[in-house]
N, CA, C and O atoms as a GROMACS GRO file, in nm:
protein
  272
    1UNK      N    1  21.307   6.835  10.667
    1UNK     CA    2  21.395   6.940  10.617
    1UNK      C    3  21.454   7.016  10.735
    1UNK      O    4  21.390   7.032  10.839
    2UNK      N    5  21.594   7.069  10.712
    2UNK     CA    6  21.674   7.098  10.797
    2UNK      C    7  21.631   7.250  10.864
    2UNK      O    8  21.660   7.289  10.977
    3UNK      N    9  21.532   7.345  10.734
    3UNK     CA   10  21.530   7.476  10.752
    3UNK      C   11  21.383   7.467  10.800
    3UNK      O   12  21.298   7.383  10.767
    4UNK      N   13  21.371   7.572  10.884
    4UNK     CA   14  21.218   7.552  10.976
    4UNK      C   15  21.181   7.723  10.918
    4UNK      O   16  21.269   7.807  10.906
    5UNK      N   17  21.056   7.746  10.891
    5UNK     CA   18  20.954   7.887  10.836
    5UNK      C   19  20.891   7.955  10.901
    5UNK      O   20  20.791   8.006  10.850
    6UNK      N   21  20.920   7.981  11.027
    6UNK     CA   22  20.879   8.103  11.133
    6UNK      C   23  20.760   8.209  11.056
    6UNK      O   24  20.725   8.303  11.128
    7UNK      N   25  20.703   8.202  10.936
    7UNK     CA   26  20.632   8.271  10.863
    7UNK      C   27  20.527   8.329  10.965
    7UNK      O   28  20.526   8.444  11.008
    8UNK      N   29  20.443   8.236  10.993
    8UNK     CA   30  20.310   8.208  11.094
    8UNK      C   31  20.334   8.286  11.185
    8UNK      O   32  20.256   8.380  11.195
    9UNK      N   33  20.453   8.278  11.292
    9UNK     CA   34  20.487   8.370  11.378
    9UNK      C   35  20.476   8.486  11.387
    9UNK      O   36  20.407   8.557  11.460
   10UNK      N   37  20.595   8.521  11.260
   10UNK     CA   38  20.598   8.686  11.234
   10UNK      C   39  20.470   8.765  11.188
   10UNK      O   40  20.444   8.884  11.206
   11UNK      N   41  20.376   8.641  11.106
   11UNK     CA   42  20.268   8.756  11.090
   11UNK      C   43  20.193   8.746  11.194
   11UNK      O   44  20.107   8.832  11.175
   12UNK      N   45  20.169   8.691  11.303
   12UNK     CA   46  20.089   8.658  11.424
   12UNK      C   47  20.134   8.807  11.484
   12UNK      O   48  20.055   8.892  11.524
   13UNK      N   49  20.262   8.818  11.481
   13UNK     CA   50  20.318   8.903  11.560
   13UNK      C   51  20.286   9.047  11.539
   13UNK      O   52  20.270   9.137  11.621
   14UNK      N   53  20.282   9.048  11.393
   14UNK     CA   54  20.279   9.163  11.332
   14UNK      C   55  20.123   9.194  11.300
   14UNK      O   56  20.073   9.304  11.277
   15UNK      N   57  20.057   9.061  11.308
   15UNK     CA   58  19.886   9.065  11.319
   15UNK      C   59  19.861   9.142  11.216
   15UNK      O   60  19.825   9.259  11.210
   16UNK      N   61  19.895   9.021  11.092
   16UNK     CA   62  19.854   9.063  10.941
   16UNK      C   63  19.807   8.934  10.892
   16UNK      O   64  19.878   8.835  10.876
   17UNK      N   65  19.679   8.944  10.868
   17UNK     CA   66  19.675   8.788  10.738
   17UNK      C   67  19.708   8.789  10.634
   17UNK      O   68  19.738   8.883  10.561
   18UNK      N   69  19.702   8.605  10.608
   18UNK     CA   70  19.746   8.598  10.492
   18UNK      C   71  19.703   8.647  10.318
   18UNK      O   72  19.765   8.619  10.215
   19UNK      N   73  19.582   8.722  10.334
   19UNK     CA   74  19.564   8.753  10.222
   19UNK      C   75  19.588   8.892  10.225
   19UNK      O   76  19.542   8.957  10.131
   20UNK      N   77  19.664   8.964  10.330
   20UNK     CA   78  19.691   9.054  10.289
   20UNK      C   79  19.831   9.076  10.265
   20UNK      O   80  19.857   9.143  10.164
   21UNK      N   81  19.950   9.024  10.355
   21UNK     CA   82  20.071   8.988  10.329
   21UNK      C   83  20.090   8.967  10.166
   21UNK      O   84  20.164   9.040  10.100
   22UNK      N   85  20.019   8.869  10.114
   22UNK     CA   86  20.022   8.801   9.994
   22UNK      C   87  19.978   8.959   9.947
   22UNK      O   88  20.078   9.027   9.924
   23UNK      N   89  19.884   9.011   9.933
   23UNK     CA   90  19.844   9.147   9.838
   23UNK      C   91  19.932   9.284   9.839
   23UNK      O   92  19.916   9.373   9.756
   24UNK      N   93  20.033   9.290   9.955
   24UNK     CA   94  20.143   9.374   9.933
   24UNK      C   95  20.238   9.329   9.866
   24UNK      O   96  20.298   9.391   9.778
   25UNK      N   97  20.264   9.202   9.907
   25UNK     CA   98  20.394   9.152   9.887
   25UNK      C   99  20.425   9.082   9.699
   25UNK      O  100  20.512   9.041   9.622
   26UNK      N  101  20.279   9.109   9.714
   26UNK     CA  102  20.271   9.041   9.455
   26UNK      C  103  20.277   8.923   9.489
   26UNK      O  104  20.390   8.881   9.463
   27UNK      N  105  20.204   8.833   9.542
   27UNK     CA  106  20.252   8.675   9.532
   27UNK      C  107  20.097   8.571   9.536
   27UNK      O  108  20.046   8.616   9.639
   28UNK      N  109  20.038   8.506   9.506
   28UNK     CA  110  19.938   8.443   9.535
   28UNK      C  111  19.939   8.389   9.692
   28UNK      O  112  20.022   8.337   9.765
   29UNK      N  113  19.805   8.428   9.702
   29UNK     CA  114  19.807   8.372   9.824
   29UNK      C  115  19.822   8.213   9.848
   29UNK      O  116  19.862   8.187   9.962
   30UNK      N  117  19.800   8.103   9.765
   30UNK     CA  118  19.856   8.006   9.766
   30UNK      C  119  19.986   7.996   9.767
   30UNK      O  120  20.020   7.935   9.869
   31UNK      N  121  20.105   8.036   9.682
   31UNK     CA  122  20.213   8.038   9.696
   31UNK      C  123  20.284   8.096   9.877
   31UNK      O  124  20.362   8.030   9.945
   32UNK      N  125  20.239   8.198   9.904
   32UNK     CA  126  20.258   8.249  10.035
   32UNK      C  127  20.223   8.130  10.153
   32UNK      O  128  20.311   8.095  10.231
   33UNK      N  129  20.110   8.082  10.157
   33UNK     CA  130  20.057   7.938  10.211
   33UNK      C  131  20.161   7.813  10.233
   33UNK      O  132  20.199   7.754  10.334
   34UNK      N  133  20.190   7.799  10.086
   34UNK     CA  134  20.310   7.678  10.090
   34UNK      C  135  20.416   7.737  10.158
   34UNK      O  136  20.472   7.670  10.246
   35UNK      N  137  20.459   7.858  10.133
   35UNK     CA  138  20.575   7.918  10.226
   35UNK      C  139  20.544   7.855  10.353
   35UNK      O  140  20.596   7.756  10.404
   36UNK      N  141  20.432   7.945  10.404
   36UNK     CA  142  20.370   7.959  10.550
   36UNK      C  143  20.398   7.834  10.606
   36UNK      O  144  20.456   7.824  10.714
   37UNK      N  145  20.347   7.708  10.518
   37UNK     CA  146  20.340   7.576  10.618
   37UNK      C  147  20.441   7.521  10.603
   37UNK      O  148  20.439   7.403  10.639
   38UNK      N  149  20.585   7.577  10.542
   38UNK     CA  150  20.693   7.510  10.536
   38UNK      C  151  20.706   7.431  10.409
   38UNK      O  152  20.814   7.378  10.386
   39UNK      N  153  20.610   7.418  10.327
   39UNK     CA  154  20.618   7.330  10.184
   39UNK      C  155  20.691   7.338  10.077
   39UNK      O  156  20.725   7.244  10.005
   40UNK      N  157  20.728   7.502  10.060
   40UNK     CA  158  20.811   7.524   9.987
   40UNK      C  159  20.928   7.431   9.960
   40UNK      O  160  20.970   7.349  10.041
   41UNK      N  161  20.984   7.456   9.817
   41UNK     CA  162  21.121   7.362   9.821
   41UNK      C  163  21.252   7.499   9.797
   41UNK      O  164  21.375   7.486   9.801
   42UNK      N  165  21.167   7.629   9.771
   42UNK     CA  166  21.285   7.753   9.703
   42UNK      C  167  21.195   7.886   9.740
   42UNK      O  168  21.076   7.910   9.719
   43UNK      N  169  21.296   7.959   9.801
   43UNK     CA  170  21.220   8.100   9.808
   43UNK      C  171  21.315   8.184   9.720
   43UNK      O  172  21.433   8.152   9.706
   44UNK      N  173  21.260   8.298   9.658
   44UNK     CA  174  21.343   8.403   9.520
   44UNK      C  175  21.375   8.494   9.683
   44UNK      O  176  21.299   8.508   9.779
   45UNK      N  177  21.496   8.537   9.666
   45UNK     CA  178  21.543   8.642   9.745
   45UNK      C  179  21.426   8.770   9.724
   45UNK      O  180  21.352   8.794   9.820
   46UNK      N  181  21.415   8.829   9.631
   46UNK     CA  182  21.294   8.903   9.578
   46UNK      C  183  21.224   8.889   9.701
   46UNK      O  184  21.235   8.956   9.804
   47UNK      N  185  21.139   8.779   9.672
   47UNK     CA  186  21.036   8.744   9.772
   47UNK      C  187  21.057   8.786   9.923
   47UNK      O  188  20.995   8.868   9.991
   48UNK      N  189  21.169   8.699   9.956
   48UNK     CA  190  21.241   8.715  10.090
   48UNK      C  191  21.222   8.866  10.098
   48UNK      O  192  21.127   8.923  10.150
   49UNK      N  193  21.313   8.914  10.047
   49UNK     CA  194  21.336   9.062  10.116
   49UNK      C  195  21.152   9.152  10.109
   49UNK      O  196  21.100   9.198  10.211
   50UNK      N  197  21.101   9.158  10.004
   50UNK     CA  198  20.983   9.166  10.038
   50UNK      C  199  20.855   9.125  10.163
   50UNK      O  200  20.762   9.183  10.219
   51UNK      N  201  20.899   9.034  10.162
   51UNK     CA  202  20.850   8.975  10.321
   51UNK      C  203  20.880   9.050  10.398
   51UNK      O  204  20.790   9.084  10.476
   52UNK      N  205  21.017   9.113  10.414
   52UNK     CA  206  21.117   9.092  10.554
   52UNK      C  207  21.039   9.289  10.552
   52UNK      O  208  21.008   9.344  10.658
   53UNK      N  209  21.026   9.349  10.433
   53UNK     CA  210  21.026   9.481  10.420
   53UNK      C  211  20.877   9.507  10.505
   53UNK      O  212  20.855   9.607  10.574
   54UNK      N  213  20.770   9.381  10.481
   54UNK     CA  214  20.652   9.462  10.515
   54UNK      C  215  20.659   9.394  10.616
   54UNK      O  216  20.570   9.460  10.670
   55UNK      N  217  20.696   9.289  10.726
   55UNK     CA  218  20.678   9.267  10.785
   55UNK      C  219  20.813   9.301  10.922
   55UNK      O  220  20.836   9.234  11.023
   56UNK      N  221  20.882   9.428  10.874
   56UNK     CA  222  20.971   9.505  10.920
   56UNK      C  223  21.072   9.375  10.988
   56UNK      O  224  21.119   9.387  11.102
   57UNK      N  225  21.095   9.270  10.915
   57UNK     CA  226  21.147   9.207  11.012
   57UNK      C  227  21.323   9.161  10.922
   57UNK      O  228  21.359   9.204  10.812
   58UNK      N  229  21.391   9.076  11.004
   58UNK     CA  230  21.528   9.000  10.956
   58UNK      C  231  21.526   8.889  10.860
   58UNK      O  232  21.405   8.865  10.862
   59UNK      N  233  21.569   8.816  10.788
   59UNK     CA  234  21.568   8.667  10.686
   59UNK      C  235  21.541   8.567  10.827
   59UNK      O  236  21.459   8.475  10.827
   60UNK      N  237  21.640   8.609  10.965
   60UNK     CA  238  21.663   8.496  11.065
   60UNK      C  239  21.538   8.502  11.111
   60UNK      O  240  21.521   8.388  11.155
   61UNK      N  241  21.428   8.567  11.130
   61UNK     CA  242  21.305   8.605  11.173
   61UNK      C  243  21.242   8.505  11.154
   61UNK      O  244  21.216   8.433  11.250
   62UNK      N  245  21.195   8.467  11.007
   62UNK     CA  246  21.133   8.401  10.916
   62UNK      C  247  21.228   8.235  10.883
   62UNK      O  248  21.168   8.129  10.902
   63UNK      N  249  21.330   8.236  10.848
   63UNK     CA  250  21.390   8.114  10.872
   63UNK      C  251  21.472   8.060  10.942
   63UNK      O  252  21.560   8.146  10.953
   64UNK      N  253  21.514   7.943  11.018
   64UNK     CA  254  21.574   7.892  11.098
   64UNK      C  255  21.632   7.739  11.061
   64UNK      O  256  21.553   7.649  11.034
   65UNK      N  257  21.735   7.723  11.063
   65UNK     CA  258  21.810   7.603  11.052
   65UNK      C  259  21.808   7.538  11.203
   65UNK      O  260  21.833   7.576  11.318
   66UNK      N  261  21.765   7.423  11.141
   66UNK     CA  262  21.765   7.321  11.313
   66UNK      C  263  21.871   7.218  11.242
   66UNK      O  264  21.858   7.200  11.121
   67UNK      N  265  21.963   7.158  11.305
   67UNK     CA  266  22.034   7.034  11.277
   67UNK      C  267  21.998   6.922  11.298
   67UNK      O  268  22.016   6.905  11.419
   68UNK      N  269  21.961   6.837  11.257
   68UNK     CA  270  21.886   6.725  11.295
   68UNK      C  271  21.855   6.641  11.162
   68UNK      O  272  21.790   6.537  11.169
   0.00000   0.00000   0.00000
């Protein structure tokens, strides 16, 4: 897949785990997981911006288009 999930990063960065990301953000921590490792096939904007809110960060933060 073309879009790459910087997820791992930003919370490294921000030095939050995943079960707590997942417990602000309303989402199972499995669902957050499949994000995390890129598995996803659809993220809800919802979600997105929720992410982006607690983890004070951008959409470009978290995802990245590689061409290839």
């Amino acid at each position: 897949m073309a879009i790459i999930v910087n997820l791992d990063v930003m919370m490294a960065k921000r030095k939050i785990s995943l079960n707590e990301l997942a417990e602000r953000v309303g989402i199972t921590n499995s669902n957050l997981s499949i994000l995390k490792t890129g598995k996803a096939k659809a993220i809800r904007f919802s979600t997105l911006e929720s992410i982006c809110k607690e983890l004070n960060c951008q959409p470009g933060d978290i995802l990245e288009y590689e061409d290839g």
